[in-house]
N, C-alpha and C positions, 0 to 999 in steps of 0.2 A: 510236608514241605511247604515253604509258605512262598506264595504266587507273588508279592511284591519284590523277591529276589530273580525269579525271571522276567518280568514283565520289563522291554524295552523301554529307556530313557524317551521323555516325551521334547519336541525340539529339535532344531538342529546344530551341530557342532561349530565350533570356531572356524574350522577348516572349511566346511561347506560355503557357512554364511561370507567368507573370505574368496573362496574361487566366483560364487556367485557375485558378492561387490566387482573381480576382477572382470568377471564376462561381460558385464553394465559397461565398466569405466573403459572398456575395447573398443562396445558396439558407438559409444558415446563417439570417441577419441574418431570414429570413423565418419559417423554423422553428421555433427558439428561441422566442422569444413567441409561438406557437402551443401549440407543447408545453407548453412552463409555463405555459399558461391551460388548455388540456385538463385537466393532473395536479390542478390546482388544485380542477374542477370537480369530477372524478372522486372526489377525496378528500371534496367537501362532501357527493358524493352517497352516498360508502360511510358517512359519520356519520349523514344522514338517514336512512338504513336500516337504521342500527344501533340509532339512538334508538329508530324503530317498533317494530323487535325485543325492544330491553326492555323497550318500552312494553309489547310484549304479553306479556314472562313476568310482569313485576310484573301484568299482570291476572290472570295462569294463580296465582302464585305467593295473589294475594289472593283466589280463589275457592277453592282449598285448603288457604288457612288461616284466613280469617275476618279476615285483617287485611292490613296491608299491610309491607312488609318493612323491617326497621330501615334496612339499607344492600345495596347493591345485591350483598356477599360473600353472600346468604343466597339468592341466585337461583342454580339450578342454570347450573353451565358460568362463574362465575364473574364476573369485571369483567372485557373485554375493553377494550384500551385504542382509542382515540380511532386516527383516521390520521395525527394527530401525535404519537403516544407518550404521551398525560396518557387516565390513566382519565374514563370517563365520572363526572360528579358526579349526586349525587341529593340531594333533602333530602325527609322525609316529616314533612311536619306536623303530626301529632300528636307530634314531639320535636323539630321544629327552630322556634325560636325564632321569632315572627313578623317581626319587623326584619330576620333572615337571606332571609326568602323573595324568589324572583324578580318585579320588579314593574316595569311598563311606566312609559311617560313621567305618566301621569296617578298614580304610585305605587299604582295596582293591583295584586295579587299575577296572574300570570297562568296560574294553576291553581289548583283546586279543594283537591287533596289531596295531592299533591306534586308536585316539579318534577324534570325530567330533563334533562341539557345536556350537550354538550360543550363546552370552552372554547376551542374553535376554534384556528386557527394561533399567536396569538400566544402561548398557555397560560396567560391569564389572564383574572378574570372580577370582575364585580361586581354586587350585588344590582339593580340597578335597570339595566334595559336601555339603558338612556340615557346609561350612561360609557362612554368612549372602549373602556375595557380590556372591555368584552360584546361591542360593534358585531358582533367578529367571530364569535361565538357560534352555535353550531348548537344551537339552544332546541326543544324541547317547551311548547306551550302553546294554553288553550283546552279544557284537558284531552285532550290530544291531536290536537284539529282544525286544528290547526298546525303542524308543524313546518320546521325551518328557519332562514334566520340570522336573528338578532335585529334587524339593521339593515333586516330588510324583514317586520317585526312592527308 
């Protein structure tokens, strides 16, 4: 009898290598938007933490000089950019304009003395929390007792 008429085919079938692509493109189909809501979070969380941070050298910076800081270049360690690449923005009221300041739905300013934000994923912002282009907005406000996206302000 000759051995090469039993000897099983070496490889695997269309059908296997088929169920296999299928069991990938499921565990994918479920990952993917997983992962991209985690990075999503992650990112909103390293801004909130970032805001805090400067929040507390503009207070280190306005206890050792008696005032508060023109722009946020005068804080040691510089302007650290946002987790989408745009600097964080600051405006200090005693020289920005009061129509420029951040102000909730009722057009309140929502801080005292100045305001600190990042402009969130889309990199764009507008004074009054209530356009479209803030929604996504990681805000300081309350003078602090807030932070967070402006859409849950």
């Amino acid at each position: 009898m000759n051995d090469d008429l039993i000897k099983p085919p070496n490889g695997f079938t269309l059908i296997e290598v088929m169920i296999v692509v299928a069991i990938i493109g499921t565990l994918a189909a479920i990952a993917v938007p997983n992962y991209i809501a985690y990075r999503k979070r992650a990112m909103e969380a390293r801004a909130l933490a970032e805001i805090k941070i400067l929040s507390d050298a503009i207070t280190v910076f306005e206890i050792d000089n008696n005032r508060l800081p023109n722009s946020l270049n005068e804080l040691k360690g510089g302007v650290p950019l946002d987790p989408w690449g745009n600097p964080y923005r600051y405006q200090n009221f005693d020289i920005t304009p009061k129509g420029q300041w951040r102000k909730d739905r009722f057009l309140i300013p929502i801080n005292t003395y100045y305001d600190l934000w990042s402009m969130g994923p889309d990199g764009a912002t507008q004074p009054p929390l209530t356009a479209k282009a803030s929604q996504d907005d990681i805000i300081r406000a309350n003078d602090g007792a807030f932070i967070g996206k402006a859409s849950r302000y």
